[in-house]
N, CA, C and O of each residue as an XYZ file, in Angstrom:
436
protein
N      43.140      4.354     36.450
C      41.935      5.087     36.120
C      42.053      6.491     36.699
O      42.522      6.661     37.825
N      41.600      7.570     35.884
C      41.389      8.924     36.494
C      40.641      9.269     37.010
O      39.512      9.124     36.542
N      40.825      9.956     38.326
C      39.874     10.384     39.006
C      38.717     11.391     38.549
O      39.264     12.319     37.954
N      37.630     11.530     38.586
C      36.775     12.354     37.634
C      36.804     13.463     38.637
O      37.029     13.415     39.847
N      36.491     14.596     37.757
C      36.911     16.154     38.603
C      35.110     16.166     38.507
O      34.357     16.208     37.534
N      34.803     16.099     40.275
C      33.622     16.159     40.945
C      33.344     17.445     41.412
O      34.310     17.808     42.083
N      32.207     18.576     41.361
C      31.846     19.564     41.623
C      30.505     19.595     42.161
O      29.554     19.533     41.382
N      30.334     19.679     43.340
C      29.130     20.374     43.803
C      28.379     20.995     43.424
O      27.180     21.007     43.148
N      29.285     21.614     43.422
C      28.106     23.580     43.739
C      28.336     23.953     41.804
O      28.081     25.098     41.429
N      28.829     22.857     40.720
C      28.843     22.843     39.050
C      27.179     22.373     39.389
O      26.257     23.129     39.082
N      26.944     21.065     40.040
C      26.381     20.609     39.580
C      25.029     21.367     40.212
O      24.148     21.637     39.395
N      24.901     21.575     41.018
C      23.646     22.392     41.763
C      23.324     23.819     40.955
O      22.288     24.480     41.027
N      24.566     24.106     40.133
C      24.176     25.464     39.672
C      23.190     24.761     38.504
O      22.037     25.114     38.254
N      23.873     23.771     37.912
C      22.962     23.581     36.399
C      22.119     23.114     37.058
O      21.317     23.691     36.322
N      21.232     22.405     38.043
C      19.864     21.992     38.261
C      19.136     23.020     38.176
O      18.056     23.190     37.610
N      19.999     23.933     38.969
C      18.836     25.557     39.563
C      18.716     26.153     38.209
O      17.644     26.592     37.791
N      20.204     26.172     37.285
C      19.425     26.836     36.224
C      18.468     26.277     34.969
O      17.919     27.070     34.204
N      18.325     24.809     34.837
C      17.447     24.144     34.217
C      16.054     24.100     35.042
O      14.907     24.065     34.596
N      16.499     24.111     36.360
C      14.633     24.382     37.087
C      14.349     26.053     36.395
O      13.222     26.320     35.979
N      15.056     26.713     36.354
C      14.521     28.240     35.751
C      14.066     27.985     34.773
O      12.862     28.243     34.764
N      14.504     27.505     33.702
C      14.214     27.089     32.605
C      12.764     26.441     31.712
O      12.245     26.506     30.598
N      12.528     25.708     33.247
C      11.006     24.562     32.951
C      10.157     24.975     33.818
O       9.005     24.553     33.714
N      10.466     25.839     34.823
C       9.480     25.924     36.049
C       8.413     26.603     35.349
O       8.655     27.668     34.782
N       6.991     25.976     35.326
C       5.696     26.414     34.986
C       4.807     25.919     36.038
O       4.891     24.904     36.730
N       3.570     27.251     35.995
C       2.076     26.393     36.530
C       1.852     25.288     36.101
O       1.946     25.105     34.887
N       1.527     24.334     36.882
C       0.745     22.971     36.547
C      -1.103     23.323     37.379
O      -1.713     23.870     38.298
N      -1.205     22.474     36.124
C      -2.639     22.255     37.017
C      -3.067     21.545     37.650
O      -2.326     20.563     37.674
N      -4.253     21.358     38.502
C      -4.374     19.933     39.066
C      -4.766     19.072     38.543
O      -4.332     17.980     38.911
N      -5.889     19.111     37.304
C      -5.468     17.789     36.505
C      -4.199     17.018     35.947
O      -4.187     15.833     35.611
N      -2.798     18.180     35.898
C      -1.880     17.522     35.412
C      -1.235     16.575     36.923
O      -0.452     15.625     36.941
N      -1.808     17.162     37.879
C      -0.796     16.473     39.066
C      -1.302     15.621     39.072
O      -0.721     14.622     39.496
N      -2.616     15.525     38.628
C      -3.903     14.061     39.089
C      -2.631     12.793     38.760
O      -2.147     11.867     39.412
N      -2.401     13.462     37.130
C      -1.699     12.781     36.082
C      -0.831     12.005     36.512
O      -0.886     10.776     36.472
N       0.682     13.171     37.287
C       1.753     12.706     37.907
C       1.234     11.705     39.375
O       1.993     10.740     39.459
N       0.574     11.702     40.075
C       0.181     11.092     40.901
C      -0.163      9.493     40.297
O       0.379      8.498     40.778
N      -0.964      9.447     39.382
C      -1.072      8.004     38.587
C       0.167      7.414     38.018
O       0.266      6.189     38.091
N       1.249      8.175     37.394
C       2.601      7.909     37.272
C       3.789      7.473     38.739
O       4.500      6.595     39.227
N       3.341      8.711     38.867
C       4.458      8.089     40.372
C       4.063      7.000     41.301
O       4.913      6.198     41.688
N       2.634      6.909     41.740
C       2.486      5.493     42.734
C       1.228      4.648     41.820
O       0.005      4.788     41.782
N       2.205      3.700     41.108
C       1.410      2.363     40.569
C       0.717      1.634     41.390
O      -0.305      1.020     41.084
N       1.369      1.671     42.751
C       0.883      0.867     43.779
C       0.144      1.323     44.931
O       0.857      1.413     45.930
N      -1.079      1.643     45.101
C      -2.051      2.463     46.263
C      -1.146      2.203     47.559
O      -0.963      3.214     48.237
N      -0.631      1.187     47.957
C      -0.186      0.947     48.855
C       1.138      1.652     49.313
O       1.619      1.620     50.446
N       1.710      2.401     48.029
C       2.771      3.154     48.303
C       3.023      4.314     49.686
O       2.163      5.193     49.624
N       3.752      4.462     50.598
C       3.837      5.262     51.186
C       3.309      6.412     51.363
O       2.564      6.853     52.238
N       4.000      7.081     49.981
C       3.856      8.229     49.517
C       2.647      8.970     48.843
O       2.441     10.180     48.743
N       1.897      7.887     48.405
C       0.686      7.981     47.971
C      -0.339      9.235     48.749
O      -0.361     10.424     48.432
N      -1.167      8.555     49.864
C      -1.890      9.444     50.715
C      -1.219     10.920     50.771
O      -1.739     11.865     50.177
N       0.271     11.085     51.718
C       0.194     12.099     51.655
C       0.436     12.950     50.700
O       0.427     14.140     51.016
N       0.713     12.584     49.303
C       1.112     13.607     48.242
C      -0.657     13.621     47.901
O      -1.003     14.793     47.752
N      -1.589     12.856     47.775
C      -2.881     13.074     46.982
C      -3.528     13.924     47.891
O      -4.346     14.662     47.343
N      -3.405     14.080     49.308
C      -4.375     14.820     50.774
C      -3.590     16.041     50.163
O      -4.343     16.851     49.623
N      -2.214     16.370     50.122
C      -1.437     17.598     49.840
C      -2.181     18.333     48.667
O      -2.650     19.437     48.944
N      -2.347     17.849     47.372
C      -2.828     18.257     46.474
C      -4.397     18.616     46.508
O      -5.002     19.305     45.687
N      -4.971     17.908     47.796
C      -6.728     17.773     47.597
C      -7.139     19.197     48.601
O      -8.124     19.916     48.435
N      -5.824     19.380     49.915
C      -5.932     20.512     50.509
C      -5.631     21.784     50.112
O      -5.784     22.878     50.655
N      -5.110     21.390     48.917
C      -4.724     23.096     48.198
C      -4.957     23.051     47.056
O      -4.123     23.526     46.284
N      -6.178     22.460     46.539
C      -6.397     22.447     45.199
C      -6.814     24.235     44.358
O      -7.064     24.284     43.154
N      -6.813     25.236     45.049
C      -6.935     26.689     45.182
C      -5.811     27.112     45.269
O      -5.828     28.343     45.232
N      -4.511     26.574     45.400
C      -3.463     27.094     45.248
C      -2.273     27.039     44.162
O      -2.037     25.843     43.996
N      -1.427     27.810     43.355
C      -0.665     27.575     42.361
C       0.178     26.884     42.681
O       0.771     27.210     43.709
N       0.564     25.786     42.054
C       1.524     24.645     41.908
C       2.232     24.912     40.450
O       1.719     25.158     39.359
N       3.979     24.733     40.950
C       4.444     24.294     39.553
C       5.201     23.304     39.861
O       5.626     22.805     40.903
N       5.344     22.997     38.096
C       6.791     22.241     37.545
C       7.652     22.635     37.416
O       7.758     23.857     37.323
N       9.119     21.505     37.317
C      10.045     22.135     37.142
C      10.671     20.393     36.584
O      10.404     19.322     37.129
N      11.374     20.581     35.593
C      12.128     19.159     35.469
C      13.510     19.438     34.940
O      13.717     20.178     33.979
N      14.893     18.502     35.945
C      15.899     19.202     35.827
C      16.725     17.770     34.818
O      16.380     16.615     35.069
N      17.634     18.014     33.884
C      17.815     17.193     32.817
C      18.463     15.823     33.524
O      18.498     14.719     32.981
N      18.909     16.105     34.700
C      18.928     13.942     34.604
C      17.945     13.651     35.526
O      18.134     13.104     36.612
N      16.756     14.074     35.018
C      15.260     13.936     34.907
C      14.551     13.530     36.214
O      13.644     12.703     36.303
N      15.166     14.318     37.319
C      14.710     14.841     38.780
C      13.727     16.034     38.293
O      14.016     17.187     37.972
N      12.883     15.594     38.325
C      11.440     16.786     38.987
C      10.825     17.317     39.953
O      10.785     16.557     40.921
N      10.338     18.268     40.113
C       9.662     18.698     41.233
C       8.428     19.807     40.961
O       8.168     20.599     40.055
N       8.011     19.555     41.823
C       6.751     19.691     42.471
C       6.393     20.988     43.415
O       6.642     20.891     44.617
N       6.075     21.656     43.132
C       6.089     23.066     44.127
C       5.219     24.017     44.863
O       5.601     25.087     44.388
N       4.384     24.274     45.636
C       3.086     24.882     46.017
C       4.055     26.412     46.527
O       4.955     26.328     47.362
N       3.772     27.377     46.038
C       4.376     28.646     46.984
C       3.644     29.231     47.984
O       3.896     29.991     48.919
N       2.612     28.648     47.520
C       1.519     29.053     48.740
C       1.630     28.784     50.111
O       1.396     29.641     50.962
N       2.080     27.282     50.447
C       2.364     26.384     51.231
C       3.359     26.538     51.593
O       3.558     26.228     52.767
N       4.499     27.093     50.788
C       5.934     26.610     50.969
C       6.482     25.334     50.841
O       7.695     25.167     50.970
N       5.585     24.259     50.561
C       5.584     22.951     50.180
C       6.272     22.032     49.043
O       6.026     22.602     47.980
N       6.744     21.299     48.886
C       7.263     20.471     47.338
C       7.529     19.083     47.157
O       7.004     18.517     48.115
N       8.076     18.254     46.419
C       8.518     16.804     46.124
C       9.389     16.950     45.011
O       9.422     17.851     44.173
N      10.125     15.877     45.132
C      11.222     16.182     44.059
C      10.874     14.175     43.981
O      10.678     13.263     44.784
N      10.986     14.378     42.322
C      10.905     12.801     42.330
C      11.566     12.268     40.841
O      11.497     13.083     39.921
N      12.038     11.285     40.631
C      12.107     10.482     39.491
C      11.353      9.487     39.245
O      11.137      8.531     39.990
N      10.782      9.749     37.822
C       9.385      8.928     37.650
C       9.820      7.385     37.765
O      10.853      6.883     37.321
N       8.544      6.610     38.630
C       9.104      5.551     38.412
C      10.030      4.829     39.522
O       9.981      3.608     39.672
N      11.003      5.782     40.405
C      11.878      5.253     40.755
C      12.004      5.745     41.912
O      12.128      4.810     42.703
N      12.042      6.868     42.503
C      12.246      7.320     43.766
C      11.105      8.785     43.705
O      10.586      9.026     42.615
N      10.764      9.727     44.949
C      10.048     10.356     45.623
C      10.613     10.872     46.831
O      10.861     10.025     47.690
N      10.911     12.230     47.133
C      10.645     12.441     48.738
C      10.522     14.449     48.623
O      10.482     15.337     47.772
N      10.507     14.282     49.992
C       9.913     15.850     50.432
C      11.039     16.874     50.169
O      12.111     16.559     50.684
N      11.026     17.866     49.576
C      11.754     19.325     49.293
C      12.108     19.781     50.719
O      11.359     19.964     51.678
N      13.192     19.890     50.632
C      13.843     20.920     52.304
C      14.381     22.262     51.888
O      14.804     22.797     50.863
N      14.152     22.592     53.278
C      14.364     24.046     53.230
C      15.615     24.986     52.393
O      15.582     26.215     52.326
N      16.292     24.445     52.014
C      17.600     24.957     50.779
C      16.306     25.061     49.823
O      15.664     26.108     49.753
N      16.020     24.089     49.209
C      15.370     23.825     47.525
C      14.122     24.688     47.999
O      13.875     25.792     47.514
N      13.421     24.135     48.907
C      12.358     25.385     48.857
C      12.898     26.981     48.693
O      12.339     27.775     47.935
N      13.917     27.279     49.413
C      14.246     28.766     49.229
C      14.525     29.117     48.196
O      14.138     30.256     47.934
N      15.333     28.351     47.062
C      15.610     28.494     45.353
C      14.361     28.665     45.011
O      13.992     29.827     44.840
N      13.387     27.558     44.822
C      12.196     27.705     44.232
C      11.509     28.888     44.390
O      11.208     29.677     43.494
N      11.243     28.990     45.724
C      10.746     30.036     46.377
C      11.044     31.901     45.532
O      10.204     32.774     45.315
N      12.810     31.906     45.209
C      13.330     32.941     44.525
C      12.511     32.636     43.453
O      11.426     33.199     43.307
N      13.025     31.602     42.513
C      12.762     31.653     41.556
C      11.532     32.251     41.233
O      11.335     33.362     40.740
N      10.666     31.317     41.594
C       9.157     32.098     41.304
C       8.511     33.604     42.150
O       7.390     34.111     42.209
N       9.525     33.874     42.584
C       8.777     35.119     43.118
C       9.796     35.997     41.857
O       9.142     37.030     41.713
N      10.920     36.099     40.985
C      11.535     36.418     40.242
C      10.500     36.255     38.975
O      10.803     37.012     38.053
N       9.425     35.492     38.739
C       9.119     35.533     37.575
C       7.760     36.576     37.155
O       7.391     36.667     35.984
């Protein structure tokens, strides 16, 4: 079997440039939305603090961004804040690399 020619910094470029691509305002009814999608289960972890996150900055611009093997995220610039998640399947907190892309990005637009 051949070894598959693995790239990093291939693959990080096409996320960043498909997040350019999709990154829009969301509103907070749409996060209400994603919030009912991502935790089926109240009991989820993640639940509280992503719904308190959204309820404390409901005055602040949030976007989207969805990158094609269908990792999304979540973004407050206000905050400096984010989530990156696959619906359905996994969730966790944006670190300081991805915040600083995002961060460009939308101050670029």
């Amino acid at each position: 079997m051949e070894a598959e020619n693995f790239s990093f910094d291939s693959i990080m470029d096409a996320r960043r440039k498909a997040v350019e691509h999709s990154i829009r305002p969301i509103s907070i009814d749409e996060l209400k939305a994603f919030e009912e999608s991502l935790f089926r289960d109240a009991g989820d972890v993640w639940y509280e603090p992503f719904r308190q996150f959204v309820d404390e900055n409901r005055h602040s611009t949030f976007y989207h961004a969805a990158v094609d093997d269908q990792i999304q995220v979540v973004y407050c610039r206000d905050k400096e804040k984010g989530i990156w998640f696959i619906p359905e399947r996994a969730v966790g907190i944006l670190e300081a690399k991805e915040l600083e892309i995002l961060k460009e990005i939308v101050d670029a637009r």
